[in-house]
N, C-alpha and C positions, 0 to 999 in steps of 0.2 A: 831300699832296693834289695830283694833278695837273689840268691845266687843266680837262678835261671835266670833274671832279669841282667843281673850283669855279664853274663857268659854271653848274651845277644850284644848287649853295649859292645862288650870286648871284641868279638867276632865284628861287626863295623868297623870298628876302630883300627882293627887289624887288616882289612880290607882297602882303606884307603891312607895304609901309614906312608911314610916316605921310601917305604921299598914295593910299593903294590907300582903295578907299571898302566897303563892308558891300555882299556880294551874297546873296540868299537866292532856294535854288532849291525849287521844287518838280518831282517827277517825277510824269509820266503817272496813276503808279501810287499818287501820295501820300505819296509820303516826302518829309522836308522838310530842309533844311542850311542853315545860313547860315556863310559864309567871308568873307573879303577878298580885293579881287582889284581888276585894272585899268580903268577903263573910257573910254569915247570916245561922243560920243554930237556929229555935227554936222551942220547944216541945210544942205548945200549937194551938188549932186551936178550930175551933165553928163548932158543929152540927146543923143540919137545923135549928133548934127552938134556936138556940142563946147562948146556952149553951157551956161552954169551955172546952175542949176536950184535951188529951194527943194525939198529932201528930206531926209526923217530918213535917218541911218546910226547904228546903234548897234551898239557893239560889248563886249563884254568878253573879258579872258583872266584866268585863271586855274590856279594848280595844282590838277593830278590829284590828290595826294597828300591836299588838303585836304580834299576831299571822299570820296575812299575813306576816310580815316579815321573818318569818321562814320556808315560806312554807305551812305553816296547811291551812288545804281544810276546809275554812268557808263556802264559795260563791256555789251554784251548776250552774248549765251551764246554768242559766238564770239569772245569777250574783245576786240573791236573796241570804241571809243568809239562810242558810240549816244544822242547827245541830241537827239534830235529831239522836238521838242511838247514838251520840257521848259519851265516857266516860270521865269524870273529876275525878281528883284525889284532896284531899281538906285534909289540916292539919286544926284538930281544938285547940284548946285552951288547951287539955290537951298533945300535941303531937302527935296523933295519927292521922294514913292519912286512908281515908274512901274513895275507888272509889264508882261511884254514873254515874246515866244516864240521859243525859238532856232526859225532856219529852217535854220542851214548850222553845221558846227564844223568844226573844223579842229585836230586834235591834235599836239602836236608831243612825239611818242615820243622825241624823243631829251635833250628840256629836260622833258619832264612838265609840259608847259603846254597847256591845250587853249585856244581860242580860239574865242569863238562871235560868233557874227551873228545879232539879233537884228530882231524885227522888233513889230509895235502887236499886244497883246493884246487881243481886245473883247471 
């Protein structure tokens, strides 16, 4: 196994260790998956001038692989990552699950980890 092949193993393995939490997504279109995956969620952000501010940032990553395997519609018909208006569902630290809507992702083709920014569902 050479190193790129192991940086992917690792990267999985780090995805679903015993601190990756249950995400479950829903697409646009109603298909539904539930995976493990990373998450970050924290109250603190900077306004223009540098000042730190009380704001959600929530985030998660996740492998690709987990979810093609189920079926879940990542890819759109230009085989591009396409999650936009998907919904994630996320348990935080006190138990409690908050669905939430990616607004940005960010795929990383080369680890098969996509990465999403998520924002308040209403």
């Amino acid at each position: 196994m050479n190193l790129y092949d192991k940086a992917i193993s690792d990267a999985k393995v780090f995805m679903n260790a015993e601190f990756s939490v249950p995400l479950t997504f829903v697409a646009p279109t109603n298909e539904t998956a539930s995976i493990r995956g990373y998450t970050t969620k924290h109250h603190i952000g900077f306004d223009t001038e540098g000042n730190m501010v009380n704001s959600k940032s929530v985030k998660v990553t996740f492998s690709e692989q987990d979810l093609t395997i189920l079926s879940y519609p990542v890819r759109n018909a230009n085989s591009e990552v396409d999650m936009k208006n998907h919904l994630v569902s996320v348990k935080d630290s006190t138990g409690n699950t908050t669905q939430f809507k990616v607004s940005q992702y960010y795929p990383d083709e080369r680890l098969g980890l996509i990465n999403l920014i998520l924002v308040d569902f209403i």
